[in-house]
C-alpha positions as CSV (number, residue, x, y, z in Angstrom):
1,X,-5.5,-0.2,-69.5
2,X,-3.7,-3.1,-67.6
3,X,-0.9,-1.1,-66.6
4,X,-3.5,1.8,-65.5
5,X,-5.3,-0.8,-63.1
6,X,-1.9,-2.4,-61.9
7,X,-0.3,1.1,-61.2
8,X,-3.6,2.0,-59.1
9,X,-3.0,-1.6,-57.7
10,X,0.6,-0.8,-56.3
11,X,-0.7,2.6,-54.7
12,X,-2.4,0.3,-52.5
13,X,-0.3,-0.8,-50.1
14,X,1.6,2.3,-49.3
15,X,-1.8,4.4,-48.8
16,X,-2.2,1.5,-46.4
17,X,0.6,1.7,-44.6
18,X,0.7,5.6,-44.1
19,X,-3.2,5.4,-43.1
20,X,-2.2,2.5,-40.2
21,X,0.3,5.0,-39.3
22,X,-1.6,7.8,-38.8
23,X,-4.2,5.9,-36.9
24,X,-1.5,5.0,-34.7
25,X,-1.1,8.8,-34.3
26,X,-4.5,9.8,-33.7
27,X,-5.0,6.6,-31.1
28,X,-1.9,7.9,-29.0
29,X,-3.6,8.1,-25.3
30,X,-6.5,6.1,-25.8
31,X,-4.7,2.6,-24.8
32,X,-6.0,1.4,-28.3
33,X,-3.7,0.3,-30.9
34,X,-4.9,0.0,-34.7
35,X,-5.5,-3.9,-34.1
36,X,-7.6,-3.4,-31.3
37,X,-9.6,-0.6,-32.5
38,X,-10.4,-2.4,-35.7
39,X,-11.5,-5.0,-33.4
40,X,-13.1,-2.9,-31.3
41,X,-15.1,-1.3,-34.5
42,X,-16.2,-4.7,-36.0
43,X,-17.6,-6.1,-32.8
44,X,-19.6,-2.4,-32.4
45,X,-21.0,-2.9,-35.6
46,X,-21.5,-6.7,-35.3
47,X,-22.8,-6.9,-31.8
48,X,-22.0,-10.2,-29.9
49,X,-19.9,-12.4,-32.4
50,X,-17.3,-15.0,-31.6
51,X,-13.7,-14.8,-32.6
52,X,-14.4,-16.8,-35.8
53,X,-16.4,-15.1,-37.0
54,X,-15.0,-11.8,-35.9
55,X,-11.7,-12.6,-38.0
56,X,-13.6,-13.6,-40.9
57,X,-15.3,-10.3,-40.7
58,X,-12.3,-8.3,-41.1
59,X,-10.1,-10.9,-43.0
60,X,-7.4,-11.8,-40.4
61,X,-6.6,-14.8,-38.8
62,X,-8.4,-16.3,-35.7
63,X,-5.4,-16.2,-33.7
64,X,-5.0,-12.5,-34.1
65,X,-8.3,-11.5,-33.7
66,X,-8.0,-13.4,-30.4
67,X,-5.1,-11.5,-29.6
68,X,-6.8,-8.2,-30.3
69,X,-10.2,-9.3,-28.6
70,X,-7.7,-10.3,-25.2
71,X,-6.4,-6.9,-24.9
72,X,-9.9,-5.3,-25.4
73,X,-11.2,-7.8,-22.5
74,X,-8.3,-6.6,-20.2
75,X,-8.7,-3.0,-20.9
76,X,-12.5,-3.4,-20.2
77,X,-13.7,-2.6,-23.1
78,X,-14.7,-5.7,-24.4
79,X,-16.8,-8.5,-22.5
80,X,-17.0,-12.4,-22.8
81,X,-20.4,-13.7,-23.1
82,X,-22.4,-17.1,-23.0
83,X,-23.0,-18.4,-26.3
84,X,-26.4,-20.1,-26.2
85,X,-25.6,-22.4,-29.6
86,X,-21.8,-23.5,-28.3
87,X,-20.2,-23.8,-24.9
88,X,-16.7,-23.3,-25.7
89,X,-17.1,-21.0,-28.1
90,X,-18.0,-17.7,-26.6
91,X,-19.3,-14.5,-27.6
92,X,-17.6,-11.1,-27.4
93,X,-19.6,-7.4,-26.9
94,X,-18.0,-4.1,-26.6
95,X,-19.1,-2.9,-23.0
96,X,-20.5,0.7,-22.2
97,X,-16.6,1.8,-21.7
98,X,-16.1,0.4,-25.0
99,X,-18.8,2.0,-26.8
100,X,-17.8,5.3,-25.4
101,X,-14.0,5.0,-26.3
102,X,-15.4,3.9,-29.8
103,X,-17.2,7.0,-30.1
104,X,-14.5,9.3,-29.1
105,X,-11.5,7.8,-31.7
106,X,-14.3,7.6,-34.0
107,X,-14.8,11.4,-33.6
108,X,-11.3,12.0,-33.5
109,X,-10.8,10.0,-37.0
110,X,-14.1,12.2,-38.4
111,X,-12.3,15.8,-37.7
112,X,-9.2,14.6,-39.2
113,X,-11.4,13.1,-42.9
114,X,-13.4,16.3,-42.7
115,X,-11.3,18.7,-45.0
116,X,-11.2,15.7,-47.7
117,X,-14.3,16.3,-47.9
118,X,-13.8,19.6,-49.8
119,X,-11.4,18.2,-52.3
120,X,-13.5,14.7,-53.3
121,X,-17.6,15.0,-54.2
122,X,-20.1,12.5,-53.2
123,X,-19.8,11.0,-56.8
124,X,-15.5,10.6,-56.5
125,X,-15.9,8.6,-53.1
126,X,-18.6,6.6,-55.0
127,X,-16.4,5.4,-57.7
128,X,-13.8,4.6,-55.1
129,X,-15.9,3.0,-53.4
130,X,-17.1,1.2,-56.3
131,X,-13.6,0.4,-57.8
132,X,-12.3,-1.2,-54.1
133,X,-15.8,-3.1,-53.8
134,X,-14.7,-4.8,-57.2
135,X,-10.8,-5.1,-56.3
136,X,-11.8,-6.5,-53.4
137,X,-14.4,-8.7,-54.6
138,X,-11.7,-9.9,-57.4
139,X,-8.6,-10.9,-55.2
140,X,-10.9,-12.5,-52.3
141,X,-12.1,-14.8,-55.4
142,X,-8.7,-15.5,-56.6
143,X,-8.0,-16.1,-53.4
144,X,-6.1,-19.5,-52.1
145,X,-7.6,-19.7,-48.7
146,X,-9.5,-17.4,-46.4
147,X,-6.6,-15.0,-43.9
């Protein structure tokens, strides 16, 4: 059974890798790259957030996320906000622009998922999902320190 979970384990990081790279494919022309539209995701589902709590959102480090939150504000698709509770630390929303570049990659990554959809049934993307919650759940645990 270990070497079951461990082999399922190392197919992890190489379905990672060819899904980044196939974002990158389906983001050529948008000015987005896969940093920024994961970015660009989390704040659309988070509304205003700052930076901190942005990375800690999507496990990466605050200097990264500030990176990726940079190049949304100069592409206009992001905006810097007040934040009422701190002065320095402000709050980041995806603008109108944003929202409708969102919308369109988001369509674009749909069509592409859509024929899995007649090889796995609802119940095979719940037990993934299910088996990732707990994987997930597991290594954050073990984890040393937050990304």
């Amino acid at each position: 059974m270990t070497s079951t979970l461990y082999d399922l384990i190392q197919q992890i990081r190489p379905l990672h890798r060819v899904v980044e790279r196939v974002v990158g494919e389906t983001l050529r022309g948008t000015g987005v790259s896969v940093g920024m539209r994961a970015v660009l995701e989390a704040l659309h589902a988070l509304g205003p957030t700052t930076v901190p709590a942005l990375a800690t959102s999507i496990g990466v480090q605050r200097q990264y996320a500030q990176r990726m939150v940079d190049a949304l504000v100069e592409a206009q698709l992001v905006e810097r906000r007040a934040n009422p509770a701190h002065r320095r630390s402000h709050h980041y929303a995806v603008t109108q622009a944003g929202i409708g570049r969102f919308a369109d990659i988001h369509a674009r990554e749909q069509r592409f998922l859509e024929p899995l959809l007649t090889t796995l049934t609802p119940a095979d993307l719940a037990t993934a999902a299910r088996v990732l919650d707990t994987l997930s759940a597991h290594f954050h645990a073990s984890s040393p320190e937050p990304p």
